[in-house]
C-alpha positions as CSV (number, residue, x, y, z in Angstrom):
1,X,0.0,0.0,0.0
2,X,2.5,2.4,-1.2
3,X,-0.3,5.2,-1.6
4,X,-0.9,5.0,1.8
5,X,2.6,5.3,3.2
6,X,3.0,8.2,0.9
7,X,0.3,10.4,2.6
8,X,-0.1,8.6,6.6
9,X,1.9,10.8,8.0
10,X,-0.1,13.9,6.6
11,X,-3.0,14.2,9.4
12,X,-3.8,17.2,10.0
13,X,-4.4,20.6,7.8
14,X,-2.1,22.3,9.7
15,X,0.9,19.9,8.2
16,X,-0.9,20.1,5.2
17,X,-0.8,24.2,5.1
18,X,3.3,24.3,6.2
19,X,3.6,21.8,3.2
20,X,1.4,24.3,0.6
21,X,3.2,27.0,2.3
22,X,6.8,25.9,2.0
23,X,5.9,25.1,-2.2
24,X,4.3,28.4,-2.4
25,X,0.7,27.1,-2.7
26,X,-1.5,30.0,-1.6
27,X,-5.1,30.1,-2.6
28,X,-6.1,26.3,-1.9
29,X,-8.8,24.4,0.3
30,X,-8.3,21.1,2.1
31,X,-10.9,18.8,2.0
32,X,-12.1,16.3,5.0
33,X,-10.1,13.4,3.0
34,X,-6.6,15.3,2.5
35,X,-6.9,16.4,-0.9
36,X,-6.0,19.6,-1.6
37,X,-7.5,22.0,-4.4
38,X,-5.9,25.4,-5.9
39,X,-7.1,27.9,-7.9
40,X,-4.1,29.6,-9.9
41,X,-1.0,27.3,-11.1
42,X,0.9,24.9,-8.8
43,X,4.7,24.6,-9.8
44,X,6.8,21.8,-8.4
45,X,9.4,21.5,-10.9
46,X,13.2,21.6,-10.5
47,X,13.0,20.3,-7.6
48,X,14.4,17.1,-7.5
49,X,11.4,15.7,-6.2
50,X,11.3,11.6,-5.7
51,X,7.1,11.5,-5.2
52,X,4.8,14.9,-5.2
53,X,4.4,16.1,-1.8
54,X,0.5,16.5,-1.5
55,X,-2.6,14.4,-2.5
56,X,-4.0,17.2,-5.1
57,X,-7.7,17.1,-5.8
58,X,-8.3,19.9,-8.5
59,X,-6.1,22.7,-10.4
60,X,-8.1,25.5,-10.8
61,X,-4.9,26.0,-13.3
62,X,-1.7,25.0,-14.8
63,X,0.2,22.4,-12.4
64,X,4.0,21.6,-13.2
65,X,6.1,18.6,-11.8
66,X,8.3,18.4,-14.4
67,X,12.2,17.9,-14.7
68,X,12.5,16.5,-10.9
69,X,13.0,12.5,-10.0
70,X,9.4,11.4,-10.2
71,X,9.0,7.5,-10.5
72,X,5.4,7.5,-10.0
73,X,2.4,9.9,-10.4
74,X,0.7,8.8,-7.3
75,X,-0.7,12.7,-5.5
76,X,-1.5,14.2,-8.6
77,X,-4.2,16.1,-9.9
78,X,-7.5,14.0,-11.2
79,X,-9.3,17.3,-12.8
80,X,-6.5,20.1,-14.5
81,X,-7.9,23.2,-15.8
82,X,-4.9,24.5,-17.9
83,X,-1.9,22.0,-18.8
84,X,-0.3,19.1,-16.9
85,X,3.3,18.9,-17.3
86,X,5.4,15.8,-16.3
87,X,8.3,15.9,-18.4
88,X,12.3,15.2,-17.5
89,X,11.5,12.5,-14.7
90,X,11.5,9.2,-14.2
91,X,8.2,8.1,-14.7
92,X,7.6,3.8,-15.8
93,X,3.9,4.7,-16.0
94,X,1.0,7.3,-16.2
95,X,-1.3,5.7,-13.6
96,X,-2.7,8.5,-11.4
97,X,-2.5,10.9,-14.0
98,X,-5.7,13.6,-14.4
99,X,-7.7,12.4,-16.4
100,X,-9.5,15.7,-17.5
101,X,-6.9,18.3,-18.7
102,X,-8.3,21.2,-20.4
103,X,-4.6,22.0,-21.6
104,X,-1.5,20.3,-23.1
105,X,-0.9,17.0,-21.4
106,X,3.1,16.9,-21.7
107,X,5.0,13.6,-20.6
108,X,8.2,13.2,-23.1
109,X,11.2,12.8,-21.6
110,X,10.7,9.8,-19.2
111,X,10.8,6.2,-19.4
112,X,7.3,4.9,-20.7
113,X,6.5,2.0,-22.2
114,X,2.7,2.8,-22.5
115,X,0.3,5.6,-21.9
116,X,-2.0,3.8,-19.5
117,X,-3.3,5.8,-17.2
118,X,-3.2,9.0,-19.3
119,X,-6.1,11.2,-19.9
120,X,-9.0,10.2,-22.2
121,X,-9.0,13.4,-24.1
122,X,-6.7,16.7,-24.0
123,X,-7.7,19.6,-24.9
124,X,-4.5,20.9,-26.1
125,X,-0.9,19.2,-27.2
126,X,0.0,15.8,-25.9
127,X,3.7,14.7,-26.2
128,X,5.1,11.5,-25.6
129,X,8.1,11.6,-27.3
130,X,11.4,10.6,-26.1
131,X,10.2,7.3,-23.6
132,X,10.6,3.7,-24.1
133,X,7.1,3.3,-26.3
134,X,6.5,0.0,-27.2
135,X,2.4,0.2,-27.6
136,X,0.0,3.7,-27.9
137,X,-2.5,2.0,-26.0
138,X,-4.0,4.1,-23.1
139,X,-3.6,7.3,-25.4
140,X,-6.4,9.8,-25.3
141,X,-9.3,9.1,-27.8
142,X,-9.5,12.6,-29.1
143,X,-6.7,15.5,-28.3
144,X,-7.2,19.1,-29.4
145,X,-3.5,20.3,-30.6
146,X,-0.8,18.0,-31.8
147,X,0.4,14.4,-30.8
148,X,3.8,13.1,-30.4
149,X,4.7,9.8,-30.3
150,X,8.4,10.1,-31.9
151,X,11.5,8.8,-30.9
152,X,10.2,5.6,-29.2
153,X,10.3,2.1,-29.9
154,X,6.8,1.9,-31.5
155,X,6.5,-0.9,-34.1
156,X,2.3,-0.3,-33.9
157,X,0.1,2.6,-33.5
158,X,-2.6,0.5,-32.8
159,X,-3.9,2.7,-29.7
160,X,-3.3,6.0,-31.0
161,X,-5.9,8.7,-30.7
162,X,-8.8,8.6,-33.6
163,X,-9.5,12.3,-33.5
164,X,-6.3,15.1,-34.1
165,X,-7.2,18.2,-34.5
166,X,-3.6,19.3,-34.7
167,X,-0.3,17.4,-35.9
168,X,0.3,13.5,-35.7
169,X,4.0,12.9,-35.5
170,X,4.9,9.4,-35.3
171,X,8.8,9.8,-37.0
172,X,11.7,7.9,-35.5
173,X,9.9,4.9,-34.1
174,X,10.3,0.9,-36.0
175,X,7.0,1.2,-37.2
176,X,6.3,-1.5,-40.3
177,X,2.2,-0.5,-40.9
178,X,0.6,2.8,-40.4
179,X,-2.8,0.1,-39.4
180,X,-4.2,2.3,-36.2
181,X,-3.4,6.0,-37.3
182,X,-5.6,8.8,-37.1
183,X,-8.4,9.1,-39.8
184,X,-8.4,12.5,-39.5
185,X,-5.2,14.7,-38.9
186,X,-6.0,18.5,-38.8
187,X,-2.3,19.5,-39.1
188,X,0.5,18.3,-40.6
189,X,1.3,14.2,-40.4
190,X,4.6,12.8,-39.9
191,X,5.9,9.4,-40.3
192,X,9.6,9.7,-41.5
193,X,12.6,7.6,-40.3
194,X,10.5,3.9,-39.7
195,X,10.4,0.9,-42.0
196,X,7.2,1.5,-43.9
197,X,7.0,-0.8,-46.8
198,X,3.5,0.9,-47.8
199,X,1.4,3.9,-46.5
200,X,-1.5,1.1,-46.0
201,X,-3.5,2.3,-42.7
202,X,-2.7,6.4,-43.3
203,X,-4.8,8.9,-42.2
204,X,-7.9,9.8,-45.1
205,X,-7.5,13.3,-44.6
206,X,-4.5,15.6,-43.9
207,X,-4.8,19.3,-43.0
208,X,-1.1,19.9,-43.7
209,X,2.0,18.4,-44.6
210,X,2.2,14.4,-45.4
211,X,6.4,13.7,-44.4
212,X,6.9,9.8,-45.3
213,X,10.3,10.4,-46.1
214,X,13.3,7.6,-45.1
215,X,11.6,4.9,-45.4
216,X,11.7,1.4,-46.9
217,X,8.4,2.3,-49.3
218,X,8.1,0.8,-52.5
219,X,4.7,2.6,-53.0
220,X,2.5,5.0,-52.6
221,X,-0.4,2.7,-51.7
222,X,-3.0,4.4,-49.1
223,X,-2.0,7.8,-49.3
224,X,-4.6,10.6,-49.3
225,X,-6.3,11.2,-52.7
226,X,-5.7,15.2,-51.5
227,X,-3.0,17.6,-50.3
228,X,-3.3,20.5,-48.4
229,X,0.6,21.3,-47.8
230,X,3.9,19.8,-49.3
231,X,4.2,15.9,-49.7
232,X,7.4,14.4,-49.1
233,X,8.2,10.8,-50.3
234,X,11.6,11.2,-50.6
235,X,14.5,8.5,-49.6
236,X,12.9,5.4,-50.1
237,X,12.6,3.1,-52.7
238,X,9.6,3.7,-55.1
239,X,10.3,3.1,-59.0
240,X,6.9,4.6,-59.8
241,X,4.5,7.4,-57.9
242,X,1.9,4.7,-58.3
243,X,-1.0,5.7,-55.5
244,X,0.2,9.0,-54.9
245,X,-1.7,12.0,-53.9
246,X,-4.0,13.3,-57.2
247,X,-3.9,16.8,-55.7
248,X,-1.2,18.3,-53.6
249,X,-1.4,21.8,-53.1
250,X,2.7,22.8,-52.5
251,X,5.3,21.1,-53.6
252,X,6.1,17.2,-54.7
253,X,9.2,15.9,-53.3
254,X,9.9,12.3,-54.7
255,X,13.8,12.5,-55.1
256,X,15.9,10.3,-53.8
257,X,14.4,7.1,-54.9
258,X,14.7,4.3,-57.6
259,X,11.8,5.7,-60.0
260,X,11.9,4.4,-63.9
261,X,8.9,6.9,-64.6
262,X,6.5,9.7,-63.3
């Protein structure tokens, strides 16, 4: 019962108001179980921090933990009016993460292996990059700004959030299928540096940019019939543009390749 260890030996609200007081936590109440709840932004990074000092209820705010030793999540807030941001620790896991952020949701930087635990939809940017990713699963369904999932060891993204209003970046990852991406991408989509053989699974619609650059494709197979931005195919190993985009409203990058014709 680790949870309970964490938090026995806060009893009273008067340890619980020298511990808000000594992090500079001013406008907060404390409810009858211990949790405490703060209107205005709660900021608890560089700090070298091994677990978060407080049971938090809800951040009438922006709350901050980020770049300190964290190994576990266990205290946080459950309900985070502006952005949650967890980055530069130590973190396995994302159980006892909010799981209603009106904000960015920002957890790159750790050592991840999944997003279980993380919130069901974010309102603004969720990043993920830079952790141990093997699987997407427990990634919010929708997220209102961009998602990154790069620079991990992702070789699915079966898990990975349906609804993007902003950018999908998926680049750097050992990714063979683009099976579970976004239908919808309202910003630019990014998939370079994997080992796509095909662009089979690819988001229908793209509100940007379409990057599928360095990788093993040897066609075009599945991407969007429609352009908004550049499209970049280059450094692979197409010999014809066989499935490419019919409309693409910038420019057509396909150098770099083995084509025989156009």
């Amino acid at each position: 019962m680790r949870h309970v260890k964490i938090y026995e030996s806060f009893q009273t609200k008067d340890e619980i108001s020298k511990i808000c007081k000594k992090y500079n936590i001013e406008d907060y109440i404390i409810s009858s179980d211990g949790l405490v709840d703060v209107v205005g932004n709660v900021d608890l990074k560089d700090l070298e921090l091994t677990k978060l000092p407080l049971k938090f209820g809800k951040i009438d705010g922006a709350f901050y933990c980020d770049r300190n030793k964290l190994t576990s999540l266990e205290g946080a807030p459950q309900t985070v009016t502006g952005s949650f941001i967890c980055r530069t620790n130590m973190l396995t896991s994302l159980e006892g993460a909010p799981q209603t952020v009106t904000g960015s949701f920002i957890c790159d930087f750790n050592r991840l292996i999944s997003l279980k635990g993380a919130p069901e939809s974010v309102g603004g940017n969720f990043y993920s990059d830079n952790n141990e990713l093997i699987t997407l699963e427990g990634a919010p369904k929708s997220v209102g700004g961009d998602f990154h999932c790069d620079r991990n060891q992702l070789i699915s993204l079966k898990g990975a959030p349906q609804t993007v209003t902003g950018s999908f970046i998926c680049r750097v990852n050992l990714l063979t299928s683009l099976e579970g991406a976004p239908e919808s991408v309202g910003g630019n989509f990014n998939c370079n540096n994997n080992q796509l053989t095909s662009l089979e699974g690819a988001p229908k619609s793209v509100g940007g940019a379409y990057s599928c650059s360095h990788n093993k494709l040897t066609t075009l197979e599945g991407a969007p019939e429609s352009i908004t931005g550049n499209f970049y195919c280059n450094y692979n190993q197409l010999t014809s543009l066989e499935g490419a985009p019919e409309s693409v409203a910038d420019v057509f990058y396909c150098d770099r390749n083995q084509l025989t014709s156009l």
